[in-house]
C-alpha positions, -999 to +999 in steps of 0.1 A: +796-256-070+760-269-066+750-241-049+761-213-079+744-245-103+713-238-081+715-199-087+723-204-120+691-222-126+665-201-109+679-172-129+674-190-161+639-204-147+631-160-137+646-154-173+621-177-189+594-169-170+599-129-179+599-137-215+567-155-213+550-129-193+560-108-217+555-124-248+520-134-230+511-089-222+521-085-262+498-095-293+506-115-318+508-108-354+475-124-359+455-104-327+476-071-342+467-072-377+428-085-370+427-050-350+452-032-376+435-038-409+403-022-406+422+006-391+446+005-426+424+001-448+397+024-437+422+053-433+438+050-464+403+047-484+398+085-464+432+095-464+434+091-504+462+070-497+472+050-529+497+028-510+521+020-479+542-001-462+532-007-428+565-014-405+562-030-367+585-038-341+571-057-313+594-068-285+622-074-309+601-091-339+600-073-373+567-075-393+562-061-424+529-054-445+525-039-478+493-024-491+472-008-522+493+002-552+526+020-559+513+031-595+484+036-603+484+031-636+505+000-643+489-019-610+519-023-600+516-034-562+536-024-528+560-042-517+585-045-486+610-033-514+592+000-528+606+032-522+593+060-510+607+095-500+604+097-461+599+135-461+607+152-426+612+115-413+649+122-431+662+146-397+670+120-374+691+105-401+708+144-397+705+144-366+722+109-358+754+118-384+754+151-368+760+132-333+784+111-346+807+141-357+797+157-324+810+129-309+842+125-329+850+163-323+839+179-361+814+200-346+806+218-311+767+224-308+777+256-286+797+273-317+777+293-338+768+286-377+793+317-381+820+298-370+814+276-400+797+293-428+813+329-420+789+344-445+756+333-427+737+365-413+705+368-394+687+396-377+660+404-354+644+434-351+671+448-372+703+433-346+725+411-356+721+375-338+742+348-338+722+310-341+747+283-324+745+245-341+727+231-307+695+257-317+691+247-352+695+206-340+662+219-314+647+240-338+654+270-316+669+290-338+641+317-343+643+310-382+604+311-391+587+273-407+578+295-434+609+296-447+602+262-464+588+285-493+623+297-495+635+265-506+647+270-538+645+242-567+674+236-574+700+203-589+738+203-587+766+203-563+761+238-553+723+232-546+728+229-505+750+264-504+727+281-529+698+274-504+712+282-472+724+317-490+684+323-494+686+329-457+708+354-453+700+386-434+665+364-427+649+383-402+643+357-374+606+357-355+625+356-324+659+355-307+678+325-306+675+298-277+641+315-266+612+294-283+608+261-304+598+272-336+600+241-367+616+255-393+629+226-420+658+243-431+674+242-397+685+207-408+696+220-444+720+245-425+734+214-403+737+197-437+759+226-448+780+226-416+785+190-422+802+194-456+824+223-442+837+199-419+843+165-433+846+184-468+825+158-485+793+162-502+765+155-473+749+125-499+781+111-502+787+113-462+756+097-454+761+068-479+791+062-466+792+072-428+754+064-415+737+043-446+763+015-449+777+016-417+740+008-406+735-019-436+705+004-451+715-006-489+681+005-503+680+038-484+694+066-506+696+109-502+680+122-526+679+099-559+671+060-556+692+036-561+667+010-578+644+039-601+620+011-610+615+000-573+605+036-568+565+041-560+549+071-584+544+102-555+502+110-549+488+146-542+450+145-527+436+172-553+394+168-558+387+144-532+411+117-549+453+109-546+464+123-582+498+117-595+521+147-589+556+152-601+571+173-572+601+196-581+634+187-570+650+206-538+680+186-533+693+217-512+667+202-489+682+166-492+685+165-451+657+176-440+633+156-463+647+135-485+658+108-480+642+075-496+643+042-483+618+011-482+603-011-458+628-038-450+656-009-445+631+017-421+626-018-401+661-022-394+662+017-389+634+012-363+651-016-346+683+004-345+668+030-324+656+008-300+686-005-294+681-037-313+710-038-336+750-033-328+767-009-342+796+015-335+768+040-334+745+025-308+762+047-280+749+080-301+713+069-294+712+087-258+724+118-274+700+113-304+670+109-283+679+131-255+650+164-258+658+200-260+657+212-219+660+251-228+626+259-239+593+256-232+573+223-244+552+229-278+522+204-269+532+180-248+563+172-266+600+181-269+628+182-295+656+159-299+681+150-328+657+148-357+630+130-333+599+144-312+597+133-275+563+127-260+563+140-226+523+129-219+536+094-204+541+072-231+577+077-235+572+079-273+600+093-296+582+100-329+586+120-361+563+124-391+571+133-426+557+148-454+565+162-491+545+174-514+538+139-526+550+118-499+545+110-465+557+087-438+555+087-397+582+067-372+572+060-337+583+038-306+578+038-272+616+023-260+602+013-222+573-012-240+596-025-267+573-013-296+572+004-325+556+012-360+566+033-390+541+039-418+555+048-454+532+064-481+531+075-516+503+103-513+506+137-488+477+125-469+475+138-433+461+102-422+496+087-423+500+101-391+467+090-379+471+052-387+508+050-369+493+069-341+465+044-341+487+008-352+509+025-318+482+027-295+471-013-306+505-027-298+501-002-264+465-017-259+457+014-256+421+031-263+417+045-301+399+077-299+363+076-320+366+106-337+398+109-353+395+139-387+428+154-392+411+170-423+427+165-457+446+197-461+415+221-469+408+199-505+369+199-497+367+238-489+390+247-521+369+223-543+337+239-529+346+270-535+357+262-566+322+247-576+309+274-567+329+292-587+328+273-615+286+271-609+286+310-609+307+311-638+284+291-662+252+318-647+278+345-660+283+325-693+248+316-694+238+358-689+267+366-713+253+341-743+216+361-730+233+396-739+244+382-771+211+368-778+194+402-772+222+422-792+211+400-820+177+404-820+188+442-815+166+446-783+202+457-768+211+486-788+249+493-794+253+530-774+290+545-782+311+554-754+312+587-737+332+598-707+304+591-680+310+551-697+344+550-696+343+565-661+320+536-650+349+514-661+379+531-651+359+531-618+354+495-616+390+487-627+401+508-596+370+492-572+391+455-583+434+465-579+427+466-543+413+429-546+439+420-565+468+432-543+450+412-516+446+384-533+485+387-544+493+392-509+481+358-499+505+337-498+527+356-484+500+369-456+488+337-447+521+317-450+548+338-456+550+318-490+554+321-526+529+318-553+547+290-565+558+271-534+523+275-527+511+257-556+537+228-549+522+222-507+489+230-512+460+202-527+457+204-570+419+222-558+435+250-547+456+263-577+420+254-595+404+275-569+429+306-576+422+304-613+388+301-611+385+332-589+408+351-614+391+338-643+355+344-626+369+382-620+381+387-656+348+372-669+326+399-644+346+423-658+337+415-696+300+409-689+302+442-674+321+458-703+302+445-727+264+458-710+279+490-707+283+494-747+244+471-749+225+480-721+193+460-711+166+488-717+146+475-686+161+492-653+151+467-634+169+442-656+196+460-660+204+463-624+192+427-617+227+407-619+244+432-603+227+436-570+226+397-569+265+395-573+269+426-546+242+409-523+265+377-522+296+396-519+287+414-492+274+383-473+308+365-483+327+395-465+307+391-437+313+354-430+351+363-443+351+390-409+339+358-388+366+336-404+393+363-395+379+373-357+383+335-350+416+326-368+436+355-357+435+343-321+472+336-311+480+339-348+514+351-362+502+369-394+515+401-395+494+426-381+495+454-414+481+423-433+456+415-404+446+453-409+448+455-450+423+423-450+401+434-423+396+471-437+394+457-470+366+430-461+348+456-440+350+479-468+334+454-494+310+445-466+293+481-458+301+491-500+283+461-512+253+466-489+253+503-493+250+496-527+221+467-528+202+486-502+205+522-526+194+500-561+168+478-539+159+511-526+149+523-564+141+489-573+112+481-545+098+519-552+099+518-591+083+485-590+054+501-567+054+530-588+047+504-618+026+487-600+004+513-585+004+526-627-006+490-636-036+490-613-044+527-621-042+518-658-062+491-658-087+509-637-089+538-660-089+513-692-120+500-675-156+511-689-173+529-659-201+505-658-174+477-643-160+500-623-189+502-604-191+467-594-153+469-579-152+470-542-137+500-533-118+488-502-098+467-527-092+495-545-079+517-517-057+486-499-041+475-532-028+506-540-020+516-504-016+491-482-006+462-509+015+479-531+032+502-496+042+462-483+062+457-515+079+488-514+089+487-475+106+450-488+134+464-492+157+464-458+138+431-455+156+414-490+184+429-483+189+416-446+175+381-458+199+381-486+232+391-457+219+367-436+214+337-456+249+339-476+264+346-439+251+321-422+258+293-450+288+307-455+293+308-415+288+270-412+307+260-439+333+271-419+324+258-387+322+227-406+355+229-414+365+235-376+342+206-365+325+182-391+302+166-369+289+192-345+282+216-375+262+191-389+241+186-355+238+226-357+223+225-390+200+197-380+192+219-349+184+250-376+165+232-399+142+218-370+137+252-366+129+260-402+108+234-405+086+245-374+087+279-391+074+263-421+046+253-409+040+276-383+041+298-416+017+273-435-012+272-401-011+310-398-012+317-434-050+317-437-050+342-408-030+366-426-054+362-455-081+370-432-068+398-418-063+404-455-099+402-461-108+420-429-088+455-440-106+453-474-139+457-453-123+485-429-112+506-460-147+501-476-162+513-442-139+542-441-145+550-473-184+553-464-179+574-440-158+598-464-185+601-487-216+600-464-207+616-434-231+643-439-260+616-443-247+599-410-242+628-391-276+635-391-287+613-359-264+602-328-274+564-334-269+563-374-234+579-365-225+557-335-236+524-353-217+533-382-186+537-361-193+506-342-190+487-376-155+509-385-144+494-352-151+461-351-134+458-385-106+471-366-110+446-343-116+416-366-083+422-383-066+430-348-074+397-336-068+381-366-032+395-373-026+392-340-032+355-337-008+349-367+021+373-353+020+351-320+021+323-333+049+332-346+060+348-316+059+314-302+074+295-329+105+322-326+112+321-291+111+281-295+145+288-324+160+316-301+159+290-269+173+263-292+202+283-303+208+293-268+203+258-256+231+253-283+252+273-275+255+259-239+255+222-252+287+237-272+304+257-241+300+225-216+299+195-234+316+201-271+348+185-255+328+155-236+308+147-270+341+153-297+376+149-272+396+151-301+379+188-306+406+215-290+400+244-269+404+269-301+378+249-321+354+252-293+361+289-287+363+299-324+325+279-325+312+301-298+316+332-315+307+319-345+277+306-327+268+342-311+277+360-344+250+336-360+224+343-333+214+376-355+217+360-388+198+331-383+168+351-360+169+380-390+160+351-414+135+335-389+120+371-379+114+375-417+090+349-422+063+367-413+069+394-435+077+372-463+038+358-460+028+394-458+047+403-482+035+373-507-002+382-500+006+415-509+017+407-541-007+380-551-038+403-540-024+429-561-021+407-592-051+388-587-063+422-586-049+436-618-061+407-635-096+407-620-106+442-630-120+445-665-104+466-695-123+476-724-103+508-736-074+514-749-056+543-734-031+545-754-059+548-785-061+575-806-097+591-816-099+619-843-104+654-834-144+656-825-161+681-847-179+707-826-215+702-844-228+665-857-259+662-875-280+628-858-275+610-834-293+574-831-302+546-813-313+513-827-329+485-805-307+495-775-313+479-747-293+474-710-306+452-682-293+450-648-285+416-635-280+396-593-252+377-585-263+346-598-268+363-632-306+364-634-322+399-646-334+420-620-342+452-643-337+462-677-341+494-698-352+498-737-355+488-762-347+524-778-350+537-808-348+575-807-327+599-831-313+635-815-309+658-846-286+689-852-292+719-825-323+703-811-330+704-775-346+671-757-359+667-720-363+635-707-387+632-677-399+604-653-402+594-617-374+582-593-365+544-602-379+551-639-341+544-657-336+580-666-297+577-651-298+539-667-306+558-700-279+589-696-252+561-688-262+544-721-266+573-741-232+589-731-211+555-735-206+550-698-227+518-702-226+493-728-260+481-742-265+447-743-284+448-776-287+476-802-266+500-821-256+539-812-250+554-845-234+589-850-243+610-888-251+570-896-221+554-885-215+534-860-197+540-829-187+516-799-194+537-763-162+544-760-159+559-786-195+580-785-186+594-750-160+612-768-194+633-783-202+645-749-199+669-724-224+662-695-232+675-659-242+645-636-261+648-604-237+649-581-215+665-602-179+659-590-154+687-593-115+679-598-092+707-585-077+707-624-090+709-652-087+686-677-086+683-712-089+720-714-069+749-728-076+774-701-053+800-719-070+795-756-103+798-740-097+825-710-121+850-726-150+828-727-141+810-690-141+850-680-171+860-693-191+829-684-173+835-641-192+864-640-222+853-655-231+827-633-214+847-602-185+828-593-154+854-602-152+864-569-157+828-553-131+809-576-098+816-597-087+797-627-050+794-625-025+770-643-052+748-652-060+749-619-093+757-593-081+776-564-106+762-542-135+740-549-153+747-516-182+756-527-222+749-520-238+724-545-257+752-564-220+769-570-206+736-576-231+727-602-226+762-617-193+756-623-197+721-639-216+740-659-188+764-670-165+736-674-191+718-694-198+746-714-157+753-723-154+721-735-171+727-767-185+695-773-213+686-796-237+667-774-241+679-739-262+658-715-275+677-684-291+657-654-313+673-633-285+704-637-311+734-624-327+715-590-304+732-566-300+767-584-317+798-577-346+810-597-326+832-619-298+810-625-327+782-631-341+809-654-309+819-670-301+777-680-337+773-700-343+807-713-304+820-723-279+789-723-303+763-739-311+786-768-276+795-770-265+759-773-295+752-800-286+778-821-252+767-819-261+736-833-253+713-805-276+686-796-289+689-757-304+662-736-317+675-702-331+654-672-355+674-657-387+674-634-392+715-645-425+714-661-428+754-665-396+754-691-406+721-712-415+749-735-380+756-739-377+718-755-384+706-789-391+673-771-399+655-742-400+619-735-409+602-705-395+575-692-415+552-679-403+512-660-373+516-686-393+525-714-394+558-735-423+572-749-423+609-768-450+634-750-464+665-762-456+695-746-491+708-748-504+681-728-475+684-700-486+722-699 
């Protein structure tokens, strides 16, 4: 007897000591909760979690917590007592009364659904297959998930039946027993089998068979008992938990939803780990036993209702979740623990804190990083931002239009058929969008539109309507600017390159988006080809359309700006125009305004790559948060080198700038006095010494800037590169939580962003070019001086006048710093009626000073030039004249001239002076003006003479002409033009035919004094 009292005792004493070793391994409440309410409270402040019960079972003790609000609204507080729906949390309430009438016979999981619903038809690959009960318990029954969306909503006893009918001939995604594939409605079909065996409702079954029998009194199917204990259901919608009234699909009562509270998912989770009797205890085996047949999805296998973790832990777990619900039940049987976490919002971080609240009771380590995202709410509300942000530019441009049709500078134009071809056209360009875009659910998910709108976050039905309404209001814009054009091309074309530009970039990122998701994905491959034809085609349409209108743009806008600068130089008097520097001249209208125009393949590749690459990260963002954001760090380092890279060799460009304005000055030089430097070896071999070391200036000086950037360049492009290998080796070291697909879907993103982002970098250079272009060219526009108007009118010029005057007139030449250096006058001289005047003087006198003044190329500083006693401004008085300067300078057309009126005079004069066999007049047009200086001069002459004017000034016109021609200009053309009544002014050093004047003046250090032709003789 004392010695089994003895045994007796050391068991007790082991028995005590194992309960305190391992009451002593778990936590108490106190060290759980200190550790669990950060967790809790942080998660459900992310999560958008309004509030939840928080359910633990630790070594046989219950604990339950309550937290945040069941309503909103009202305040109203969560308590162990509030009810929520438990969403997919519901099947191993299936699942267990589906084992008990397993176990009592009612049902053999190796007969098929036939057997009980005799209409139930499925197919693959157009066979008939038959499902048996044990593959939709495993969700093995090749029924796609996606048939969720075929989940009617429905009320009434016939709801169950009138769901399950949806599936018939469903064609399955593969054949039965081969592959775990969740599909919720697996459990709805059990639910059916049920009622066709117990022939009872399956509500009333589980009240009666599972729910009472298990002493769950607050746990209904379906509708709650208590309606005011219930908790208001949350959707995250806008970065926030709104309140969402789900429909009702009570033909989906079994598989998700059932509603019970805290006290009664306690008892639940004690029940499964065997810590409360009941007749069905000895279905828990069975219950928790996992599917054997297939392979493992994860690291996990399918039981009764319940997910069994095969990583270690032991852990049987489910989660649940509803459009406005969501709950997750876990416990590891071997460490006597468990949690269940109950919720009134569809947040994904439900999951995350019973996962977490697990791992603290397991002392396990919580992973850092932890983002099961929030259902793609932050990219639908972007997107719909930016929607909503390029809606209100649209609105903004459409009140513009309106604005402009009221001040009529749109002008109403009717339609015609090339207009309502344009609009027929685009209506066609959009159905294929809009098939796509109806196709998307169904694509993507193989959902409905509307059971779309019931799973997804509130931001994306606003992101749907907001692309439709953003379409319908592109269309209207465009309507409406059909019927009231902008009159500027430029304008008009404007918003729509912009929109193309960004849609074309979108596509692109959109091809990105779809090379990386369709890895191992199950979207039907005639979508996968409709969407990737149709995003190509936008892609190379779109560009092909912004590079064709940039194309017109970038070379009407050099056309206007080349006419700009050419007006203003032609509106300038000729006396400024002297002063501009002709290499400006030549590289603002070449080189300057030829950058501008070649800008186009560089917008247009800027443009693609900049809405790519943000578009591109945005995405990668949404794949992984964290290392995106240390990517764009990584870029903008980059940028920011480029910036100033861009801001150090900026004065070098300008430079270089300055440096071609010197080489086109020099070349220009040596166009116009090559004869004079031809003349001696050195003169010609200095000269081109100075051509090339322009050459060379701006070489080095361009060059310097390129490398730089050169350097700056290659620093980016190793970055990247140095990137991408951080990414490759050590994404999964730096984010664990990051899997294998992320990381593969961020290399390619990664190497399709490589071009991208060097195209933008590359540009940088080009983009300084390109701004110096334009800011020398309007810097030179505004510089250069205008006195005329071109678009003046002057009055038909009589061909005879009677005086010309000059009062007081006076001109004097001045240095840079705006002292005089040399003046002419004053003069006060009158030129009658068919009177003949030579002006003579020595080399430096102001004779060419005094032509300038007299013929309007000049304006006089003081006095008055007067015309029959009226005065005229220079511009106006050179209308009086024809003249001959010295050089003369011939134009290969001839201007201002109606060769046909005048052919019988432009014949007769050819011959005269001898040039009908060395030139043709044709079409207004020399054939060659090729020609020695005497011939050239000669034909001045005759173009001189064919104008008809009434003053004609001649400078030194007879030095390079034969004697007779000499002879024939004083003795027969003079006389001719006197008797004619024109009014002739001749420089001339030809003291044997001053007879032939009626005066002569001399000039004399700028001054005029009248000589008598006796004392010249």
């Amino acid at each position: 007897m004392a010695k089994y009292l003895s045994i007796n005792i050391i068991i007790i004493i082991l028995f005590a000591l194992t309960c305190r070793l391992s009451f002593s391994q778990s936590l108490s409440e106190n060290q759980f909760f200190r550790v669990a309410e950060p967790i809790i409270r942080e998660s459900m402040e992310e999560g958008d979690i309004p509030g939840l019960s928080v359910i633990v079972v630790n070594n046989g003790q219950l604990i339950l917590k309550s937290y945040g609000y069941s309503d909103l609204k009202t305040g109203t507080k969560v308590n162990s007592k509030t009810l929520f729906q438990l969403g997919s949390c519901s099947k191993a309430f299936t699942g267990l009364a589906i084992s008990k009438l397993v176990a009592q016979g009612l049902i053999d999981v190796d007969k098929y659904v036939s057997d009980y619903i005799p209409w139930f038809q499925v197919h693959f690959e157009g066979e008939d297959q038959k499902i048996k009960v044990r593959h939709l318990i495993y969700h093995t029954s090749g029924i796609p998930w996606s048939t969720i969306s075929k989940i009617p909503v429905l009320q009434g006893e016939n709801a169950l039946e009138l769901t399950i009918r949806k599936l018939v001939n469903q064609e399955l995604s593969e054949v039965p027993g081969k592959k775990y594939e969740y599909a919720t409605i697996n459990y709805d079909i059990l639910a059916l089998i049920l009622q066709k065996v117990t022939n009872i409702s399956f509500e009333e079954y589980m009240k009666k068979d599972v729910l009472e029998e298990l002493s769950l009194s607050g746990t209904t199917v379906g509708i709650p008992n208590s309606p005011e204990l219930m908790s208001k259901g949350y959707k995250i919608g806008f970065f926030k938990a709104r309140e969402f009234e789900a429909p009702v699909y009570q033909g989906n009562n079994a598989a998700g939803y059932l509603i019970s509270n805290a006290e009664d998912i306690g008892r639940w989770l004690k029940f499964n780990m065997g810590y409360i009797d009941s007749e069905m205890k000895k279905l828990l085996p069975i219950t928790h036993q996992r599917d054997k047949s297939v392979a493992l999805h994860g690291m996990s296998a399918y039981a009764y209702g319940w997910q069994i973790a095969l990583d270690g832990s032991g852990e049987v777990y489910h989660d649940g979740l509803n459009p406005n619900y969501s709950s997750y039940i876990t416990f590891r049987p071997d460490d006597n623990i468990g949690v269940a976490v109950l919720a009134n919002s569809n947040s994904p971080f439900t999951s995350v804190i019973g996962d977490k609240l697990i791992k603290v009771l397991a002392r396990e380590e919580i992973p850092s990083t932890y983002d099961p995202g929030d259902r793609g709410d932050k990219t639908y509300v972007s997107v719909s931002i930016a929607l909503g942000f390029y809606m209100l530019v649209v609105v903004c441009f459409l009140l513009f239009v309106f604005l402009g049709i009221v001040k009529q500078e749109r002008v109403f134009e009717g339609l015609t058929w090339h207009k309502l071809g344009r609009l027929l056209l685009c209506l066609i360009a959009i159905c294929p969008f809009l098939l796509g875009f109806y196709l998307l659910p169904r694509a993507l998910f193989s959902f409905t539109w509307e059971s779309i709108f019931v799973w997804t976050p509130m931001s994306f039905e606003v992101m749907i309507w907001s692309i439709l309404l953003a379409i319908s209001l592109s269309y209207l814009v465009y309507f409406i600017t059909v019927f009231f054009p902008e009159q500027n091309e430029y304008k008009r074309k404007a918003p729509q390159i912009l929109l193309m530009s960004i849609l074309s970039g979108l596509s692109n990122v959109i091809v990105i988006m779809m090379v990386t998701s369709v890895i191992d994905s199950d979207i039907d491959i005639k979508f996968l080809i409709f969407y990737y034809v149709l995003t190509i085609g936008v892609y190379l349409l779109g560009r092909r359309y912004v590079q064709i209108n940039l194309i017109r743009f970038t070379r009407g806008l050099v056309y206007d700006l080349r006419i700009q600068l050419i007006d203003k130089i032609f509106s300038t008097a000729f006396e400024k125009f002297e002063t501009i520097d002709r290499g400006r001249v030549y590289t603002a209208l070449n080189d300057d305004v030829n950058t501008i125009g070649n800008s186009t393949n560089l917008f247009v590749t800027l443009i693609t790559s900049i809405i790519t690459a943000v578009g591109a990260f945005l995405y990668l963002a949404s794949l992984a948060f964290w290392a995106t954001l240390i990517t764009i760090l990584l870029i903008v380092t980059i940028a920011t080198l480029y910036y100033f890279a861009g801001q150090s060799t900026n004065i070098y460009y300008e430079k270089a700038r300055d440096s071609r304005d010197v080489f086109m000055r020099l070349i220009n030089g040596m166009i116009d006095g090559f004869k004079e430097i031809s003349l001696h070896l050195n003169k010609k071999n200095e000269y081109k010494n100075d051509v090339a070391d322009s050459a060379g200036e701006y070489r080095d000086k361009i060059s310097k800037a390129d490398i730089m950037f050169v350097d700056a360049f290659l620093v980016g492009e190793s970055l990247l590169v140095v990137l991408l290998g951080v990414v490759s080796i050590g994404m999964l070291e730096l984010f664990p939580n990051v899997g294998m697909y992320t990381v593969i879907s961020f290399v390619i993103v990664l190497l399709y962003l490589i071009g991208p982002v060097n195209g933008i970098l590359a540009a940088v250079p080009s983009l300084i070019n390109l701004k110096i272009a334009w800011k020398r060219v309007k810097s030179f526009i505004n510089e250069i001086p205008s006195s005329l108007d071109l678009n003046g009118t002057h009055g038909r010029v009589p061909q005879v006048i009677d005086k010309l005057e000059i009062r007081d007139l006076r001109f004097n030449y001045k240095n840079r710093e705006g002292q005089e250096v040399f003046g002419v006058g004053p003069f006060n001289l009158k030129f009658n009626r068919g009177e003949v005047v030579f002006i003579i003087g020595g080399n430096g006198s102001g004779k060419t000073t005094f032509a300038k003044l007299l013929t309007g190329l000049y304006t006089s500083h003081e006095g008055k030039l007067l015309i029959n006693g009226e005065i005229v401004q220079p511009s106006e008085l050179s209308e009086y004249f024809s003249a001959v300067f010295s050089p003369p300078y011939l134009f290969n057309k001839l201007y201002n001239i109606n060769v046909e009126e005048k052919k019988a005079e432009i014949d007769k004069y050819m011959t005269l002076l001898d040039l009908d066999k060395k030139v043709k007049i044709d079409h207004n047009g020399y054939s060659s003006i090729k020609l020695s200086s005497g011939q050239r001069k000669r034909l001045a002459l005759l173009q001189c003479y064919i104008e008809d004017m009434p003053i004609y000034l001649f400078d030194e016109w007879a030095a390079d002409q034969d004697p007779e021609y000499r002879n024939f200009f004083y003795r027969s053309l003079l006389p001719e033009m006197k008797m004619m009544g024109k009014i002739v002014v001749a420089i001339t050093h030809d003291a044997h035919y001053f007879d032939v004047a009626d005066r002569v003046l001399r000039m004399e250090n700028g001054q005029l004094e009248e000589c008598s032709t006796n004392v010249l003789a």
